[in-house]
C-alpha positions in Angstrom: 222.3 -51.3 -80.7 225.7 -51.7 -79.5 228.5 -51.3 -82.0 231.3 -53.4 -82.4 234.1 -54.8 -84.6 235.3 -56.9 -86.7 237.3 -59.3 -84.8 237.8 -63.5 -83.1 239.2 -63.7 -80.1 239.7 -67.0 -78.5 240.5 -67.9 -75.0 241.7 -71.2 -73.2 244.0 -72.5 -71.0 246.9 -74.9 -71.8 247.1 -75.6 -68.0 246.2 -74.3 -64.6 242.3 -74.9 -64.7 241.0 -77.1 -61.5 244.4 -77.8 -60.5 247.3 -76.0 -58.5 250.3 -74.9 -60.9 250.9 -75.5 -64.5 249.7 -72.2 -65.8 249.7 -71.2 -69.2 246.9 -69.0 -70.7 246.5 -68.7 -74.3 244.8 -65.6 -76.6 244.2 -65.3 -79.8 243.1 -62.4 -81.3 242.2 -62.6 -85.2 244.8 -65.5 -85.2 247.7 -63.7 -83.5 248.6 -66.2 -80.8 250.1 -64.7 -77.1 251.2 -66.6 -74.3 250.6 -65.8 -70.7 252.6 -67.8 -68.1 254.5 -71.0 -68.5 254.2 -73.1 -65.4 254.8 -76.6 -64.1 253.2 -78.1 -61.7 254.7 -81.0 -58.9 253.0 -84.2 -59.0 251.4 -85.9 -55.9 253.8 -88.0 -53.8 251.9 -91.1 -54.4 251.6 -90.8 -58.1 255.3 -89.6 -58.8 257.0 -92.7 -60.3 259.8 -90.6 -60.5 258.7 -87.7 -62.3 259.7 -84.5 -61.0 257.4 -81.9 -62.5 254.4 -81.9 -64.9 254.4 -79.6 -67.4 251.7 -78.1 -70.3 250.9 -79.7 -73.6 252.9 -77.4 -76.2 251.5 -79.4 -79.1 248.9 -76.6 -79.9 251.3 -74.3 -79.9 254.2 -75.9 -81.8 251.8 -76.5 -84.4 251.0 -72.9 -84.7 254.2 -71.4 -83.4 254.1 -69.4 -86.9 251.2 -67.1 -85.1 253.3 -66.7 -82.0 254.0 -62.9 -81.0 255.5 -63.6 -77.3 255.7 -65.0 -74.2 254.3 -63.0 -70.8 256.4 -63.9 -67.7 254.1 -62.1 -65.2 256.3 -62.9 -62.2 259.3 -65.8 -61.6 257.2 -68.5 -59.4 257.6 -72.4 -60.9 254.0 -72.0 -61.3 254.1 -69.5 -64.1 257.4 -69.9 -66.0 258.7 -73.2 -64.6 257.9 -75.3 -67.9 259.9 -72.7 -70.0 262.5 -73.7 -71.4 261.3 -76.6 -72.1 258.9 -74.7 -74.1 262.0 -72.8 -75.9 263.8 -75.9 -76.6 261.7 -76.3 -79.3 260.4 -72.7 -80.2 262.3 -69.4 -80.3 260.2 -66.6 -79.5 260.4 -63.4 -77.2 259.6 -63.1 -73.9 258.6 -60.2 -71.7 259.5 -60.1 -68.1 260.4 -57.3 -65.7 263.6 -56.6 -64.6 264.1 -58.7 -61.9 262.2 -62.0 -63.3 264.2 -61.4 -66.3 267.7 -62.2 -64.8 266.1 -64.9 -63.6 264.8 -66.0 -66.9 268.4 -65.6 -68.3 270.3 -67.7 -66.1 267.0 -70.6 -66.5 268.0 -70.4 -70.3 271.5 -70.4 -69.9 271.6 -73.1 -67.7 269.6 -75.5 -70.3 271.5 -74.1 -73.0 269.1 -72.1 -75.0 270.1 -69.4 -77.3 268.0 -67.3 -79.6 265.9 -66.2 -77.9 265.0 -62.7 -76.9 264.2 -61.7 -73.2 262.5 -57.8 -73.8 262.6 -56.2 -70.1 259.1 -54.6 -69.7 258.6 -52.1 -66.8 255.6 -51.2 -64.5 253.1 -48.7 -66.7 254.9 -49.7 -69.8 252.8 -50.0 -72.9 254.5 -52.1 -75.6 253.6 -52.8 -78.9 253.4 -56.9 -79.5 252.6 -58.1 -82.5 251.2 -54.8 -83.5 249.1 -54.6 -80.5 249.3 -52.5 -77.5 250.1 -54.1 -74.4 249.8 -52.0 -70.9 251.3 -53.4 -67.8 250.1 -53.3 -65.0 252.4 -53.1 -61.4 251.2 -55.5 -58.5 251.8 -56.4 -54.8 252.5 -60.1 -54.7 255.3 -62.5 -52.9 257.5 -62.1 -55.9 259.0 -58.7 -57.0 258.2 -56.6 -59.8 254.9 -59.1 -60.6 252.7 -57.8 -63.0 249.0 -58.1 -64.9 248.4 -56.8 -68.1 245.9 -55.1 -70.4 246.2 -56.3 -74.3 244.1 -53.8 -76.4 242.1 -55.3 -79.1 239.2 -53.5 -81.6 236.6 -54.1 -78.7 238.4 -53.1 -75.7 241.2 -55.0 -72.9 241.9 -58.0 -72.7 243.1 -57.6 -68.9 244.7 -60.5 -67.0 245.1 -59.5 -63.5 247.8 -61.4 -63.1 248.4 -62.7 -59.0 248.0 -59.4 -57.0 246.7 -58.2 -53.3 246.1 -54.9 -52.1 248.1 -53.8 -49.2 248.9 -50.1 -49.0 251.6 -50.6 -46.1 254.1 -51.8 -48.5 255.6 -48.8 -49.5 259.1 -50.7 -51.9 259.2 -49.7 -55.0 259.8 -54.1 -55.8 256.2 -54.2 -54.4 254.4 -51.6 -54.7 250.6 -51.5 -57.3 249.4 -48.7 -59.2 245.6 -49.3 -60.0 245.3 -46.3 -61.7 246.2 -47.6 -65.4 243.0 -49.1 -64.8 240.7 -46.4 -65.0 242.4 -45.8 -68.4 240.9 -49.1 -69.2 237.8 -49.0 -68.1 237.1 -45.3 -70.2 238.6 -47.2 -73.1 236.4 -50.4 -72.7 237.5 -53.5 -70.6 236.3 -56.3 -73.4 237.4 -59.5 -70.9 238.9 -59.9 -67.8 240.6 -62.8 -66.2 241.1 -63.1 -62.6 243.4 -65.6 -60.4 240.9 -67.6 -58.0 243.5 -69.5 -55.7 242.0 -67.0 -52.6 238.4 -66.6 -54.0 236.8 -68.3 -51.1 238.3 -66.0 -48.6 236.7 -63.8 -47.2 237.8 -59.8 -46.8 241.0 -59.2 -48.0 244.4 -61.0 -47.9 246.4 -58.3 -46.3 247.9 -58.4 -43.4 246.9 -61.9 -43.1 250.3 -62.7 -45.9 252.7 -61.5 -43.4 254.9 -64.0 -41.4 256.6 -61.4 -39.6 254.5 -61.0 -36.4 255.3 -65.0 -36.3 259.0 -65.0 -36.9 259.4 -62.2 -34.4 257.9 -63.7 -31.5 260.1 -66.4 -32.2 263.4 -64.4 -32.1 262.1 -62.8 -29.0 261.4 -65.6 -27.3 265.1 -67.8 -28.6 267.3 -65.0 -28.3 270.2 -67.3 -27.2 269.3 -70.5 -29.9 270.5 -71.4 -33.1 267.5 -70.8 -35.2 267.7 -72.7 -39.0 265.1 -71.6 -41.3 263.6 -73.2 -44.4 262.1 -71.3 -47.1 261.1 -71.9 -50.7 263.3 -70.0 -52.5 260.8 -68.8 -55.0 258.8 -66.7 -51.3 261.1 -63.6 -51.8 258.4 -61.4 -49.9 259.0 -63.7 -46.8 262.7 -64.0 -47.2 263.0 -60.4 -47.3 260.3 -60.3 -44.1 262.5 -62.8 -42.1 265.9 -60.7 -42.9 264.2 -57.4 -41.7 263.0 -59.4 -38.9 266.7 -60.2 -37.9 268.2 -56.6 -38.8 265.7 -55.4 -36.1 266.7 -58.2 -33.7 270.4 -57.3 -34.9 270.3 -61.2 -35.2 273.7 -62.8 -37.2 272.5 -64.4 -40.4 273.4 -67.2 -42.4 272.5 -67.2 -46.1 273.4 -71.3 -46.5 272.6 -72.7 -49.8 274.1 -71.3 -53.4 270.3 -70.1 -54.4 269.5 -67.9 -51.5 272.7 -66.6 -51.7 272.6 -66.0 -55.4 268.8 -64.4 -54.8 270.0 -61.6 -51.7 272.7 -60.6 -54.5 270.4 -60.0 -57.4 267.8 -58.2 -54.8 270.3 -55.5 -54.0 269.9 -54.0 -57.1 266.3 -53.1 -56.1 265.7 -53.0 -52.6 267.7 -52.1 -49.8 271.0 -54.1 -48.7 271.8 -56.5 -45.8 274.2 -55.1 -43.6 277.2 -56.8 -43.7 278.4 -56.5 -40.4 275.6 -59.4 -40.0 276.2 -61.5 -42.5 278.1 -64.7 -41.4 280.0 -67.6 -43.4 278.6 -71.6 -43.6 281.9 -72.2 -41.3 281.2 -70.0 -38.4 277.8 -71.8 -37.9 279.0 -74.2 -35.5 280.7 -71.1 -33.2 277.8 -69.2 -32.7 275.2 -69.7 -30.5 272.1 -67.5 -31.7 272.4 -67.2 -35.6 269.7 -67.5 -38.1 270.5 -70.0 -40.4 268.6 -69.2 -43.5 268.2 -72.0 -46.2 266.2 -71.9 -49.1 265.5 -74.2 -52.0 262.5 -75.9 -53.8 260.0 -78.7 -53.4 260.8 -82.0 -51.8 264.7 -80.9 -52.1 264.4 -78.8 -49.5 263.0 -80.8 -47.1 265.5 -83.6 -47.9 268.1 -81.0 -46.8 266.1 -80.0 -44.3 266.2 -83.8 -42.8 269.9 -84.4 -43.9 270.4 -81.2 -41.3 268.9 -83.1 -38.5 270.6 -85.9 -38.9 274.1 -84.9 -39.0 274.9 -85.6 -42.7 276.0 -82.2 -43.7 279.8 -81.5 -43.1 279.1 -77.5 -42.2 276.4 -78.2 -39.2 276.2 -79.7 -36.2 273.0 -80.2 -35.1 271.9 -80.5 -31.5 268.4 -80.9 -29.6 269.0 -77.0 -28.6 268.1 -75.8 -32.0 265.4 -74.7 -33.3 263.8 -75.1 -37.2 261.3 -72.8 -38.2 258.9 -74.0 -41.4 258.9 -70.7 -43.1 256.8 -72.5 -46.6 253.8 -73.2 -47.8 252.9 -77.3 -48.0 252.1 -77.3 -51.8 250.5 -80.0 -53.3 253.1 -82.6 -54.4 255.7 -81.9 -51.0 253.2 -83.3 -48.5 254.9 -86.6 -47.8 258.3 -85.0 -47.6 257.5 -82.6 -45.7 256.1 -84.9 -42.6 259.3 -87.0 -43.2 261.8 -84.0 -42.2 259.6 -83.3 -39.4 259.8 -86.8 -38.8 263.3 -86.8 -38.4 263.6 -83.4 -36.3 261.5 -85.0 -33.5 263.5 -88.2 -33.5 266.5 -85.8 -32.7 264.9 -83.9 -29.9 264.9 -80.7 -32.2 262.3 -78.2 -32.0 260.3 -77.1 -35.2 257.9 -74.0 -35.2 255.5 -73.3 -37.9 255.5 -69.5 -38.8 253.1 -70.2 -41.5 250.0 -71.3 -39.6 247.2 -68.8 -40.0 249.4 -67.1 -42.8 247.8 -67.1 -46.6 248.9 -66.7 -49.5 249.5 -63.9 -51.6 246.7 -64.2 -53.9 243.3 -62.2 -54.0 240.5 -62.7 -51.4 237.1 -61.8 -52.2 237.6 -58.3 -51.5 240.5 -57.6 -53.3 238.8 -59.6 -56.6 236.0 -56.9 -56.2 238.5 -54.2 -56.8 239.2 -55.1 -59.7 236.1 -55.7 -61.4 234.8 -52.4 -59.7 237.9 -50.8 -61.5 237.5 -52.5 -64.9 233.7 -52.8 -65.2 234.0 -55.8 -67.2 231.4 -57.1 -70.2 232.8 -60.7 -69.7 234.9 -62.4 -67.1 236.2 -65.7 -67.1 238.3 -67.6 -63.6 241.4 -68.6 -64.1 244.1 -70.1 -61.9 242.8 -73.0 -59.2 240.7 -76.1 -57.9 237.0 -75.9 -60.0 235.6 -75.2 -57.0 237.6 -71.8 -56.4 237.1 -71.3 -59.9 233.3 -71.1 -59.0 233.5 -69.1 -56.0 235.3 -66.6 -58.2 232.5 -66.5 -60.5 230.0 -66.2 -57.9 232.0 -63.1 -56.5 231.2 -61.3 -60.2 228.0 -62.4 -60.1 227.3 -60.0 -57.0 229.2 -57.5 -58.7 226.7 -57.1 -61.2 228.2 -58.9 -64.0 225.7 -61.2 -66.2 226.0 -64.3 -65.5 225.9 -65.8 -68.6 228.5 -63.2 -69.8 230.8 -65.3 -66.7 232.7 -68.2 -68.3 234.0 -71.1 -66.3 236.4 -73.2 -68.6 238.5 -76.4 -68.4 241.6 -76.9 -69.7 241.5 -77.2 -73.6 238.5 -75.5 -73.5 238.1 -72.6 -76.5 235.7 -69.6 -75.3 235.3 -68.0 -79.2 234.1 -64.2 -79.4 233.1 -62.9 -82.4 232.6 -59.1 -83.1 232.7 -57.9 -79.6 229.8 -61.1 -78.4 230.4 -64.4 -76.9 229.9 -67.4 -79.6 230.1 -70.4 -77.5 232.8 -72.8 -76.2 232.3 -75.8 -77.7 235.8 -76.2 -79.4 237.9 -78.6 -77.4 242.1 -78.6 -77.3 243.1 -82.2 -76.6 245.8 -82.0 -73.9 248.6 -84.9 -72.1 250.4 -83.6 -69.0 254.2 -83.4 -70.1 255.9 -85.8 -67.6 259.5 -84.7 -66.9 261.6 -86.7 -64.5 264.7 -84.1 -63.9 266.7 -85.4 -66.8 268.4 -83.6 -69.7 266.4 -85.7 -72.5 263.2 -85.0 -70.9 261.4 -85.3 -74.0 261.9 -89.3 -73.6 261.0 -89.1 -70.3 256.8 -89.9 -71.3 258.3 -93.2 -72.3 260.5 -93.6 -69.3 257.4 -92.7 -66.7 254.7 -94.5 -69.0 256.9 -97.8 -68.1 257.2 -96.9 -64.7 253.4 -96.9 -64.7 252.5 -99.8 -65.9 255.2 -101.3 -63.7 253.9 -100.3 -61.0 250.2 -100.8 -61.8 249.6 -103.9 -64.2 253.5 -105.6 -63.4 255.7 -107.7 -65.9 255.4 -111.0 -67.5 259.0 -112.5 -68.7 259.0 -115.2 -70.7 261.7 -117.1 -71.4 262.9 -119.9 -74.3 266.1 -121.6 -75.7 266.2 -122.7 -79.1 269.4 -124.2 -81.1 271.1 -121.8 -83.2 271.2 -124.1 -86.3 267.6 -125.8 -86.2 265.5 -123.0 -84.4 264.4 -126.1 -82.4 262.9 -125.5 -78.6 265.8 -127.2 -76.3 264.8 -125.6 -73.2 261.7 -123.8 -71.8 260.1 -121.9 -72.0 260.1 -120.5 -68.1 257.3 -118.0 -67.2 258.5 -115.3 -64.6 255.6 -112.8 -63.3 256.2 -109.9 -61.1 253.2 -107.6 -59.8 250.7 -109.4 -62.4 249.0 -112.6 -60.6 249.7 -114.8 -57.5 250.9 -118.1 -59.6 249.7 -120.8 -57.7 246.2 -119.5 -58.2 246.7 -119.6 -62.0 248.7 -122.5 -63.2 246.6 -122.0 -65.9 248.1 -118.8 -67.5 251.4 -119.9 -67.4 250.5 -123.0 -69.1 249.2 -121.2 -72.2 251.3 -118.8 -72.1 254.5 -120.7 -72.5 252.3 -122.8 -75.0 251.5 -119.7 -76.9 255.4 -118.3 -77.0 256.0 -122.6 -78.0 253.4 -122.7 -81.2 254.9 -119.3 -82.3 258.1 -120.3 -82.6 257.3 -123.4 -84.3 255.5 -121.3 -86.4 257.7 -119.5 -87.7 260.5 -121.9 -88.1 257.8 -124.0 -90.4 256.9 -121.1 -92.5 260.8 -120.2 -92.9 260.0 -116.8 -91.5 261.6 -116.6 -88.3 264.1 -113.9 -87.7 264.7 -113.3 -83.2 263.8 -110.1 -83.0 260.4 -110.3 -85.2 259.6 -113.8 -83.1 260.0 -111.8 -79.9 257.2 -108.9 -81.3 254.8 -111.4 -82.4 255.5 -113.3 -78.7 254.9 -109.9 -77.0 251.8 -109.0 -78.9 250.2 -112.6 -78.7 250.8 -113.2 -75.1 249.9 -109.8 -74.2 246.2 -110.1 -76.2 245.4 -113.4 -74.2 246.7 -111.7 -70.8 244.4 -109.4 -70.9 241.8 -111.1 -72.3 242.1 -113.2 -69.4 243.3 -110.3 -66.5 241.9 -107.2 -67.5 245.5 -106.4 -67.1 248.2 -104.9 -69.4 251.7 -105.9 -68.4 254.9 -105.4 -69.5 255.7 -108.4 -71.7 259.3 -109.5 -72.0 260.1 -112.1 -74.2 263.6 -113.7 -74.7 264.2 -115.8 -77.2 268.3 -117.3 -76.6 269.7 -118.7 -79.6 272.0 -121.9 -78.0 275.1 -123.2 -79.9 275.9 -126.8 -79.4 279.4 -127.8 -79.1 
């Protein structure tokens, strides 16, 4: 009989389960909470209302936030550690990061205005000891430097999350560079779970070399040798920034480095990967006087095509742009970005200007098929569980352990909120469900009001507004004008004479009402309006408006 120990272990997912973004992984281990991965996520052009980002429900955890023992960055993408500060706004707890991610982290905090909170710099093959548990890190290749994956050792064996990884044995920088062997150390010790990122489970082979945008971006300088050639590039894609600038030190190509965050991100990469050359490094003003740099301009989500567009059209003060030019789309269209994105093409075309797509036929940096076998050929697994993507990539992943030998009940597919329990070293069930709302953040400081803000917006935009409207003298609370029904977005008015009718009698009677009973006060007679009117509107719509009542109190001369 196999022997185990004494131990609970629960797994789920705050965010990032069949969807794109908002990660956050949680495990517990005999109530000792840890974090993996913050992320936000950028809501779809056509739901927006003006949000900017979704973000994770923290309620779980700031109602528990006495069993917290850390925060894992495992690399700096949006995706992962996006939603953090708002998550240290309200908790103080430490976070572990590799170097590079952890500058990053720093400025994020200082820029909100967060203190108190530790930032512990982890590096590749370290094993810390967090919240008296051993944590091993593991080094991987992926489009951000210094990424990482983890093993956290419990009583019956790792907890490894594989964190987002690829093989690719050209890439010989130190920033990039795996080391698969702590694995093996795993596996003799006992791999319990692990967790893999599905984003490129239905791909077939391997990603490398099909992540490289080089071969693209140097048939383009070969064949524009005497053009103006204006990249745009997420900011966050440092493996393709740093492909493009080899690209042009080959080419011995001037480059521009335009907006504040590239040029803050080529600074903090010289500490850990080779220079630029000076000599070919070139000012916003000179721009305009030469005739075959490479612009480079970097940024994030729909703000980057915007600048993109404003570039086109003339609107910036540094560029002239002309039908000679050339724009290369360097980024990935996330989810979210699409409508912007066709709008800045939109507006190159209707300015004669050229735009080539490097990243056609170019994937991601996440694991294909091939490259998820490694792993769980390394770690020989007893469980496995998907994380990270669309249910249906969640799926293929599990179909990909399934042909490597791994029971398939001992695969678990989860939702978010979803609690797989383990007791002993066995799988109990996961029937315990997490309640979770999407965090809706529109950009502002007091994002914490902004559900209220959005939730208005939505209903706005959905159901409309009903404002009703009544004047009553200031000494006798008697009706002297009105009331006057306005609707906006609710009903075509003319087709329902009806509504209004008893409507402005219902806002009438409770008035009256009130002044009979000696009860009325303005602000109470404009709640009871509001929740009267809006009972019958829907009673007689389906609909839920935004109900407006004013109640103006007249003074006769």
């Amino acid at each position: 009989m196999e022997q185990t120990n004494k131990e609970t272990v629960r797994i789920f997912a705050l965010g990032g389960l069949d969807e794109d973004g908002k990660n956050m992984t949680c495990i517990e281990v005999n109530g000792d909470l840890y974090i993996c991965e913050t992320g936000i996520k950028f809501p779809d052009a056509n739901q927006a209302l003006g949000v900017e980002e979704i973000a994770p429900d923290f309620s779980y955890i700031l109602e528990h936030k006495d069993r917290l023992k850390g925060i894992l960055i495992t690399h700096g993408h949006d995706d992962v550690m996006g939603a953090l500060p708002y998550l240290l706004k309200q908790i103080k707890t430490d976070v572990y990061a590799t170097p590079f991610t952890s500058l990053v982290i720093s400025k994020v905090l200082k820029k909100n205005r967060i203190s108190g909170v530790k930032i512990k710099t982890v590096k590749a093959g370290d094993t810390r000891r967090i919240g008296g548990r051993n944590v091993t890190f593991i080094p991987l290749t992926h489009s951000y430097p210094q990424a990482y994956g983890f093993g956290l050792k419990t009583a019956n064996g790792y907890i490894v999350y594989s964190g987002e990884f690829i093989e690719d044995y050209d890439d010989l920088e130190d920033a990039y560079r795996s080391n698969y062997s702590v694995l093996n150390k795993f596996a003799n010790d006992g791999v319990f779970i692990l967790m893999q990122d599905s984003k490129g489970a239905d791909r077939n082979g391997h990603t490398s070399p099909l992540h490289r945008v080089s071969p693209n971006f140097n048939r383009v300088l070969n064949e524009n040798e005497h053009r103006r050639i204006f990249v745009e590039i997420y900011t966050q894609s440092v493996y393709r920034i740093q492909e493009i600038i080899s690209c042009c030190v080959e080419h011995r190509r001037k480059m521009c480095f335009y907006t504040k965050e590239i040029q803050e991100l080529v600074a903090g990469l010289e500490s850990i990967t080779p220079a630029v050359p000076m000599d070919l490094v070139v000012s916003n003003k000179q721009i305009d006087e030469l005739d075959d740099v490479v612009v480079i301009i970097s940024g994030q989500g729909r703000s980057l095509f915007r600048l993109m567009s404003n570039i086109a059209n003339n609107e910036v003060e540094d560029v002239s742009f002309n039908k000679n030019d050339i724009i290369v789309a360097a980024t990935p269209i996330i989810p979210g970005v699409e409508k912007a994105f066709k709008a800045m093409e939109n507006d190159i075309y209707k300015k004669e200007g050229t735009i080539i797509r490097i990243d056609k036929n170019v994937v991601g940096m996440h694991p294909a098929k091939e490259d998820l076998k490694m792993m769980i050929y390394m770690t020989r697994p007893k469980y496995y569980i998907p994380i990270k993507g669309e249910y249906r990539m969640l799926c293929a992943n599990a179909m990909i352990a399934e042909e490597m030998g791994i029971d398939p009940e001992n695969i678990i597919i989860l939702d978010n909120g979803q609690v797989a329990t383990f007791e002993d070293g066995q799988f109990k069930d996961c029937e315990e469900i997490i309640e979770l709302h999407d965090s809706l953040i529109d950009g502002k400081e007091n994002w914490d009001m902004a559900g209220v803000v959005l939730k208005d917006r939505e209903i706005l935009s959905t159901d409309g507004v009903m404002v009703l409207a009544v004047g009553v003298d200031a000494k006798t609370k008697k009706i002297t004008n009105g009331p006057d029904i306005q609707t906006r977005g609710l009903i075509y008015l003319k087709d329902a004479e009806y509504l209004t009718k008893d409507v402005a009698k219902i806002m009438e009677d409770t008035v009256n009402e009130m002044v009979e009973k000696k009860t009325y006060e303005n602000l109470e007679c404009r709640a009871l309006i509001r929740e009267r009117v809006a009972k019958y509107i829907f009673k007689a719509t389906a609909k839920r408006p935004m109900v407006l009542p004013v109640v103006l109190e007249i003074f006769e001369k």
